[in-house]
C-alpha positions in Angstrom: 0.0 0.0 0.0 2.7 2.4 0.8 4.6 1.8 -2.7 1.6 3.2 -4.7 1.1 5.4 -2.3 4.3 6.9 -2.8 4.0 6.1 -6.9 0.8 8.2 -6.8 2.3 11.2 -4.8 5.3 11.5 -7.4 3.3 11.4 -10.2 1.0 14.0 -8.4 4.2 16.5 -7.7 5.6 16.2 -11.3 2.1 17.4 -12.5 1.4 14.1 -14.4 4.4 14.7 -17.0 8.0 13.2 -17.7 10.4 15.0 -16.4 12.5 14.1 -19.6 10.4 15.0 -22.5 7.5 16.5 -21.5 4.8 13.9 -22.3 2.2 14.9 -20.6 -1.0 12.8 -19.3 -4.1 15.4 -19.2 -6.3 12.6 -17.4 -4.1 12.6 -14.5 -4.2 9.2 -14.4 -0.8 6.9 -14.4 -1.2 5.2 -18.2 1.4 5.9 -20.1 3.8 7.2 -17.0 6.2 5.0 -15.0 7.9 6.4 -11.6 11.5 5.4 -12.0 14.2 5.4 -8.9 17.1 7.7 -9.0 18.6 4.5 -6.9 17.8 1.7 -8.0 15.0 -0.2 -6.7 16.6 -3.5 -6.3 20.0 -2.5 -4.2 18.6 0.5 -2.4 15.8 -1.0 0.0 15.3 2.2 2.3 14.6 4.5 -0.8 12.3 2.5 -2.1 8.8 4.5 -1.6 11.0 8.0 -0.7 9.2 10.1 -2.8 13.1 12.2 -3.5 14.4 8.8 -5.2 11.9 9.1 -7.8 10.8 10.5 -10.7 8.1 10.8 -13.5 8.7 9.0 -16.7 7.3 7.9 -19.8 7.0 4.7 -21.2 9.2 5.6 -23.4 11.9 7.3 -21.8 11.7 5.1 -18.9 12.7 1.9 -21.5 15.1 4.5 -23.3 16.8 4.8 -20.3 16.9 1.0 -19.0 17.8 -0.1 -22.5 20.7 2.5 -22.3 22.0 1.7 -18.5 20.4 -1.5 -17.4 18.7 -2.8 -14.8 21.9 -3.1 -12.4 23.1 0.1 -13.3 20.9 2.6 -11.6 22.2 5.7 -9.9 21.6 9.1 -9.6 25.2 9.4 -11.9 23.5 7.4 -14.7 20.5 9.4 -14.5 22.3 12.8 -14.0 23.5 11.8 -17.5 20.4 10.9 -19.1 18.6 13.8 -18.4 21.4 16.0 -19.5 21.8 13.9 -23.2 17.7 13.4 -23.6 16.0 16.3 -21.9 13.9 18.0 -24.2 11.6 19.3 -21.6 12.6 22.8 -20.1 12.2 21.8 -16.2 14.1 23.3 -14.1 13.0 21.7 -11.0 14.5 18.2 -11.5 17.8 19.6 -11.1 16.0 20.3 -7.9 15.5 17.0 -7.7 18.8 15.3 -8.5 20.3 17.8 -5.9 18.5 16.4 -2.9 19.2 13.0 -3.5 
């Protein structure tokens, strides 16, 4: 209960939108928007439902970045990274959000 608790609070403070492209989902409702872990969800047990270790993604950035990085590869260096090479979206606050992790 707590994880899509957590899931729904993210997707809530990123406004329903990636925080990579910009896709946005005017139903507020979670289809087509995954809430990916800065650290990854497998090795990093106590952030797993912090709502500052995740983020707002897309389908399609969120498989961009796995299929880029892995599944073992997770950090908030890789993902530093991939927001600076495949940000199209003019956010400033997940800056915000990488610094507080």
């Amino acid at each position: 209960p707590e994880y899509r608790k957590m899931k729904k609070r993210v997707r809530e403070r990123d406004n329903f939108t990636c925080q990579c492209c910009g896709y946005r989902n005017t139903e507020k409702v979670n289809h087509g928007l995954e809430v990916h872990h800065i650290y990854g969800y497998k090795d990093h047990l106590d952030y797993r439902t912090e709502d500052s270790n995740c983020v707002t993604l897309c389908n399609d950035c969120h498989k961009k970045y796995h299929s880029i990085y892995g599944k073992n590869n997770v950090t908030p260096i890789t993902f530093s990274t991939f927001i600076r090479d495949y940000n199209t979206y003019a956010n400033k606050d997940i800056q915000t959000t990488l610094d507080s992790i």
